[in-house]
C-alpha positions as CSV (number, residue, x, y, z in Angstrom):
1,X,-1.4,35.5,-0.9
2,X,-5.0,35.9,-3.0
3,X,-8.0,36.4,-0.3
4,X,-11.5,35.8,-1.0
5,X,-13.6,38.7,0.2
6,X,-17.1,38.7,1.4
7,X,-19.6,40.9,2.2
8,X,-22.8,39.9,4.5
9,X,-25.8,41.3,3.0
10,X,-28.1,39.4,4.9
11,X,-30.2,42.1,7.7
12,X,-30.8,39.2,9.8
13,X,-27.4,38.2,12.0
14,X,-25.9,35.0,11.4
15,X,-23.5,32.7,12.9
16,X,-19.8,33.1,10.9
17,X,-19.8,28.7,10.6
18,X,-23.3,29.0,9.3
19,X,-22.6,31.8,6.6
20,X,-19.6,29.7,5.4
21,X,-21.6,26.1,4.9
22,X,-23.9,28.0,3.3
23,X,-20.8,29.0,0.9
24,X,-18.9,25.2,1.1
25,X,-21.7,23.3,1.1
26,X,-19.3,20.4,-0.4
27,X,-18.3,20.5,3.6
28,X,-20.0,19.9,6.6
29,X,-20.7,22.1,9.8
30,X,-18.0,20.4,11.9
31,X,-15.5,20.4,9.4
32,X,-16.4,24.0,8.5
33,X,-15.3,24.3,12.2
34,X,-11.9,23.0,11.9
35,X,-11.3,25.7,8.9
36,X,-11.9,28.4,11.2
37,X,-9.6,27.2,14.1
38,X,-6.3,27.5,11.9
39,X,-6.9,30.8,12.4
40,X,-7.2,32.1,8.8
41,X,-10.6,33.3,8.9
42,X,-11.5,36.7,9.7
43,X,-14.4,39.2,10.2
44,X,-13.6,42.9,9.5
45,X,-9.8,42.4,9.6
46,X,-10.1,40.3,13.0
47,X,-9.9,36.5,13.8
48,X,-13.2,34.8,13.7
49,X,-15.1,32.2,15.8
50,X,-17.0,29.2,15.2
51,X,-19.9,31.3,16.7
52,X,-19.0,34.8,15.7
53,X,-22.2,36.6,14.9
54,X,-22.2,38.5,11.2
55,X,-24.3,41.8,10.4
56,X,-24.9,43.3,7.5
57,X,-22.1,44.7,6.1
58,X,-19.5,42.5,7.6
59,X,-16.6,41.6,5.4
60,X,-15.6,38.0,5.8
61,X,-12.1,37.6,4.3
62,X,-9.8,34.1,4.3
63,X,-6.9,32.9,1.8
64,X,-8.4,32.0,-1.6
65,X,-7.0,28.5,-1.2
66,X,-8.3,27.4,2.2
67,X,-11.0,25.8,1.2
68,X,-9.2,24.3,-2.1
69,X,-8.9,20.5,-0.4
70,X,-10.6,17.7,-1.0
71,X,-13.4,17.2,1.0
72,X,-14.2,14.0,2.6
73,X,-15.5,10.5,1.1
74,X,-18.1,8.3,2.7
75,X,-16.3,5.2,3.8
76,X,-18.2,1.6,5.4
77,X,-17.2,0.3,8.5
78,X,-18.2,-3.0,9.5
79,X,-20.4,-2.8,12.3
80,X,-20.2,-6.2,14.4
81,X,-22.1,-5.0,17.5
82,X,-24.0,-2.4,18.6
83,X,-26.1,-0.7,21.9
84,X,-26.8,1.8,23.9
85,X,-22.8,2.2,25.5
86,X,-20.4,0.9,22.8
87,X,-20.1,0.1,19.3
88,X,-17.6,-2.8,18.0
89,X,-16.5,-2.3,14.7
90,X,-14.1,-4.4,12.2
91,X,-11.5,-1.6,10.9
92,X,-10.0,-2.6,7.6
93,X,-5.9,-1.8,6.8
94,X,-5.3,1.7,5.7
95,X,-8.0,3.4,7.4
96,X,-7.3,6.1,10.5
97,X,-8.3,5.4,13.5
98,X,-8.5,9.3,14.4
99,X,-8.0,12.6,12.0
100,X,-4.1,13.9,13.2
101,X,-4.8,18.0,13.1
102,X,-7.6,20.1,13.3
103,X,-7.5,20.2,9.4
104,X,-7.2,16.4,8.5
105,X,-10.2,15.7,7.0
106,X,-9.5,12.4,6.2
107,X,-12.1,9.6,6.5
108,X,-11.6,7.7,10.3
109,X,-12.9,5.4,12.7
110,X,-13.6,9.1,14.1
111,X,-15.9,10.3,11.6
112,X,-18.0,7.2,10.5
113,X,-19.0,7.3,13.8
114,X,-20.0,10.6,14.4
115,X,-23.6,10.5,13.7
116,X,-23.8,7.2,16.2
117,X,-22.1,9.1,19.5
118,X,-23.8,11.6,21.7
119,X,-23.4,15.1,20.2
120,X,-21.8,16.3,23.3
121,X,-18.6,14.2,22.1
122,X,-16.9,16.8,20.0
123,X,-13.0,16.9,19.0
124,X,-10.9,14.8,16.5
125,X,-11.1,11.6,18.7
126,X,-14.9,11.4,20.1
127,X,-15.5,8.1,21.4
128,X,-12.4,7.0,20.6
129,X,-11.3,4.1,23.4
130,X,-8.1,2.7,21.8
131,X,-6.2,3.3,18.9
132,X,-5.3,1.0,16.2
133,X,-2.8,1.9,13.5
134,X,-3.9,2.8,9.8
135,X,-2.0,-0.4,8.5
136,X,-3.8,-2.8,11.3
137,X,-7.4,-4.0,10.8
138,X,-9.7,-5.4,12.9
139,X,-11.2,-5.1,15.6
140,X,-11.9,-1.7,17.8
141,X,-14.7,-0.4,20.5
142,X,-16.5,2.8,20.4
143,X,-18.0,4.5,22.8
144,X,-21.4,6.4,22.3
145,X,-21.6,8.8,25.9
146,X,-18.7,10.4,27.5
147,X,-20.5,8.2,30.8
148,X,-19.3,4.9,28.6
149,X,-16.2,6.2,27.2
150,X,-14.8,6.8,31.3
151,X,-16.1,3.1,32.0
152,X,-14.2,1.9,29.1
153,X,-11.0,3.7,29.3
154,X,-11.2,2.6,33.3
155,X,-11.4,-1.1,31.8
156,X,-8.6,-0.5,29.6
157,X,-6.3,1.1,32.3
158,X,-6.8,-2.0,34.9
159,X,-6.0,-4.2,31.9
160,X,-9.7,-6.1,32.1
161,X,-8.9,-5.6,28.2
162,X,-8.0,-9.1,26.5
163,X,-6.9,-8.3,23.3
164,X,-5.8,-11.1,20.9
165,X,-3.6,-10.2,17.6
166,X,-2.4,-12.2,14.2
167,X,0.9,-11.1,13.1
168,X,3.0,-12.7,9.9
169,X,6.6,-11.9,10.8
170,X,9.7,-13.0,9.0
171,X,11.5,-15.5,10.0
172,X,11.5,-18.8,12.2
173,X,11.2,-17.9,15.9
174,X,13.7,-20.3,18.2
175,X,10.6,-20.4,20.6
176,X,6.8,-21.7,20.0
177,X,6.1,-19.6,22.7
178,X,7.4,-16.9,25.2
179,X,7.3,-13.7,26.3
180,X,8.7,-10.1,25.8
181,X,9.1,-7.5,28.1
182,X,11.4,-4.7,27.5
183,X,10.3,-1.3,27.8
184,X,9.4,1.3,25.0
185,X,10.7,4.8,25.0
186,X,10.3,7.0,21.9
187,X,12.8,7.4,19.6
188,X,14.6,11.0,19.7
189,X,16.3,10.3,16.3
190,X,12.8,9.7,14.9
191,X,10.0,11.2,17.4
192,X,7.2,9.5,15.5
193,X,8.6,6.7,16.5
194,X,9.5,4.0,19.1
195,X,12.1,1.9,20.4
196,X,12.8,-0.5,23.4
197,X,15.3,1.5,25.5
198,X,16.2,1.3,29.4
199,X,13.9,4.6,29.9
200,X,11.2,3.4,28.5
201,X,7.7,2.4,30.2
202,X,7.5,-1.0,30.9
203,X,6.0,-3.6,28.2
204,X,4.7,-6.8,27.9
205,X,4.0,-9.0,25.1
206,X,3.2,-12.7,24.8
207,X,3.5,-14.7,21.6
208,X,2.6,-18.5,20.5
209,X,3.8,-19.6,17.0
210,X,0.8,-20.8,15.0
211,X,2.3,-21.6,12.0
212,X,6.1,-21.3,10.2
213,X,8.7,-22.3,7.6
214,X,12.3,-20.6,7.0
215,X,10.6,-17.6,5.8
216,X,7.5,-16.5,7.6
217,X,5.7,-17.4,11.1
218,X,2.4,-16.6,12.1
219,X,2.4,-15.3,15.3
220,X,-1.0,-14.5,17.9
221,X,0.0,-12.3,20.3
222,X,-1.2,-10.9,23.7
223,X,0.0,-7.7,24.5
224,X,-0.6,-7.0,28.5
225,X,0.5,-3.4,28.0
226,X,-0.8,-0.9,25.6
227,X,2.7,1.0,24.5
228,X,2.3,2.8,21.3
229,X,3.6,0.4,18.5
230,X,4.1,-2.4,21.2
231,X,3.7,-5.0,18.8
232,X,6.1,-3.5,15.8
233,X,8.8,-2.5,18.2
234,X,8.6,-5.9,20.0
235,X,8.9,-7.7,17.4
236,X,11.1,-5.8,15.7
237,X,13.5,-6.2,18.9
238,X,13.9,-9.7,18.6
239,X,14.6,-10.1,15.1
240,X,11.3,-11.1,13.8
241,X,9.8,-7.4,12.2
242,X,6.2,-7.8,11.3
243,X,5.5,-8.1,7.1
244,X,4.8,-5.3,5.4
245,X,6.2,-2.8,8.7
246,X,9.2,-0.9,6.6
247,X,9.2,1.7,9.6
248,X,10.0,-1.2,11.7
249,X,12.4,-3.0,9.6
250,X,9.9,-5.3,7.5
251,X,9.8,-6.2,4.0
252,X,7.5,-4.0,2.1
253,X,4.3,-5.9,1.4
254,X,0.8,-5.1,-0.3
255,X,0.0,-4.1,3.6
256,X,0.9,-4.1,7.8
257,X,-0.1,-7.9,8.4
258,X,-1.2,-7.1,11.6
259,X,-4.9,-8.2,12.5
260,X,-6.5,-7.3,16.1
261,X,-8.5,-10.7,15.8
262,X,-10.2,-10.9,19.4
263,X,-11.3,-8.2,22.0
264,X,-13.3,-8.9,25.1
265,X,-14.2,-6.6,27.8
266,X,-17.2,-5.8,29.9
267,X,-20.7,-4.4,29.4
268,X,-22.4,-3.5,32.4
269,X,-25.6,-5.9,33.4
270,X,-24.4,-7.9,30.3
271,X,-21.0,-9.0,31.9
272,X,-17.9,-9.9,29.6
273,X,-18.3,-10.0,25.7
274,X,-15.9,-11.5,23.6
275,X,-15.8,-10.6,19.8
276,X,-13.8,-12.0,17.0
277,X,-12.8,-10.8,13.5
278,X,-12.2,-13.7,10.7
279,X,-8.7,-12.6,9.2
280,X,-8.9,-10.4,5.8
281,X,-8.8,-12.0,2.3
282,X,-5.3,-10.8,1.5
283,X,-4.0,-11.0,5.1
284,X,-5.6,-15.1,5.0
285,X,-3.9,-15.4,1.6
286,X,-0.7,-14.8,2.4
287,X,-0.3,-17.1,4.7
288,X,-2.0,-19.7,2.0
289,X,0.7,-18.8,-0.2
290,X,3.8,-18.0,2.0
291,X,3.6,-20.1,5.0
C-alpha cells in the first residue's frame, strides 16, 4: 500500500499528535489520537505514540489512505437539564449513544458532550452512565466528573433508576397489563445479538397497554433490569416485536419506535428528579395514524 512520507524540519521538538493536527486540521486532537492507536503510524520505521516527541529530521510515515474518512459533523443534542454532576439530554433516533472502535468517528452522545465533562474523562464512552440504542430516542444522563459518574452507575446498579419507555408493537396483547421475566443470554448464532434463553441473566420487564386495535398497541414499559436489548427481546418473546425492530422480528418502519420517555434518579442535596421527554413528531404520528 501507498505511504505518505514526512520529514520534520522543525529544530524545535514536537509532540507526534501535535505535528499531525497541524497536518489534518479537518480533525481534532483526540480524534488525531484514535488514528495513531490502530497502529499505522510510525516514526523512523517504528510505531508511534500519542506523545512521541519528533526532531528534526524524523520521518513520519502512515498509509496514504488513513486519513481519507470523513471527518466528523456537528450534531445538537437537546439539553433538558444541566449542573455541576450530570447533564440530561433528549437523544433523538439514529444517533450513537457511544463511537464502537477506536476509529469510529461518528457523531455520539459521546462527543457532543465532550467539551461539557471534566477533561480527565477520556475514552470512547466518557461520562457515559447508560446506553441507549441508535434507533431509541429520548431520554439519557451524563455525567460531567468521574466522582458523579461512580455515584450514578452506583444508582443504576441498586436499581434507584426508574426508567419509563413508549413502545408501538404489533399486534393486540391478551393482557392490559403484566409482567415478563425471562432471562437474556446472547445469541451464539448472532453474537451481536440477544435472546431469552435458560442461561441467561435474569430480566424483568413490566408493561401496561395504553392504547390498541388489531394491528398495533402502544405499550409503556418498566424495565427493572438493564439487559442489553431487554425491551426488543422481551417483546419479541411474546409475540409482540417492537415497529420498526427488523433484528428483532418487526416490520420495517421509517424508525425503532422505542422512546425512553421518563427517567428519575437522584442528585445529591437536591434529592430525586424526575424528567420527561414529549414523544417525537413521527413517533406521535404514528400512533395518530395507526392506532
Amino acid at each position: 500500500m501507498p505511504e505518505v512520507n514526512l520529514i520534520y524540519t522543525n529544530s524545535d521538538s514536537e509532540r507526534l499528535d501535535r505535528f499531525l493536527s497541524s497536518i489534518h486540521d479537518e480533525f481534532s486532537r483526540s480524534e488525531i489520537a484514535k488514528f495513531i492507536s490502530t497502529n499505522q503510524i510510525k516514526i523512523n520505521d517504528k510505531l508511534g505514540k500519542r506523545a512521541s516527541k519528533l526532531n528534526y529530521g524524523d520521518k513520519v510515515s502512515y498509509p496514504d489512505n488513513l486519513f481519507k474518512i470523513t471527518p466528523p459533523v456537528n450534531i445538537n443534542i437537546p439539553i433538558l437539564y444541566e449542573d455541576k454532576l450530570c447533564l440530561v439530554l433528549d437523544k433523538p433516533s439514529g444517533i450513537l449513544t457511544h463511537a464502537k472502535g477506536s476509529l469510529n468517528l461518528e457523531p455520539s452522545v459521546a462527543s457532543f458532550v465532550k467539551t461539557k465533562i471534566d477533561p480527565s474523562m477520556s475514552g470512547n464512552r466518557a461520562g457515559i452512565i447508560h446506553r441507549l440504542d441508535r434507533g431509541t430516542s429520548g431520554l439519557i444522563v451524563v455525567a460531567k466528573s468521574i466522582s458523579a459518574q461512580q455515584y450514578l452507575q452506583r444508582q443504576f446498579a441498586k436499581r434507584q433508576v426508574h426508567k419509563v419507555y413508549y413502545a408501538i408493537v404489533e399486534g393486540n396483547l391478551d393482557k392490559s397489563e403484566a409482567e415478563i421475566n425471562m432471562p437474556i443470554e446472547r445469541n451464539p448464532k448472532q453474537p451481536a445479538t440477544f435472546r431469552v434463553g435458560p442461561n441467561g441473566k435474569s430480566a424483568l420487564t413490566y408493561y401496561r397497554v395504553i392504547a390498541s386495535n388489531e394491528s398495533f398497541s402502544l405499550l409503556e414499559l418498566r424495565p427493572q433490569t438493564g439487559r442489553t436489548h431487554q425491551l426488543r427481546v422481551h417483546l419479541k418473546a411474546i409475540h409482540h416485536p417492537i415497529v420498526g425492530d427488523t433484528i428483532y422480528g418487526g416490520i420495517p418502519a421509517t424508525r425503532l419506535m422505542l422512546h425512553a420517555q421518563k427517567l428519575s434518579f437522584i442528585l445529591p442535596n437536591i434529592g430525586r428528579k424526575e424528567f420527561i421527554s414529549p414523544l417525537p413528531k413521527d413517533f406521535d404520528e404514528f400512533i395518530q395514524y395507526k392506532i
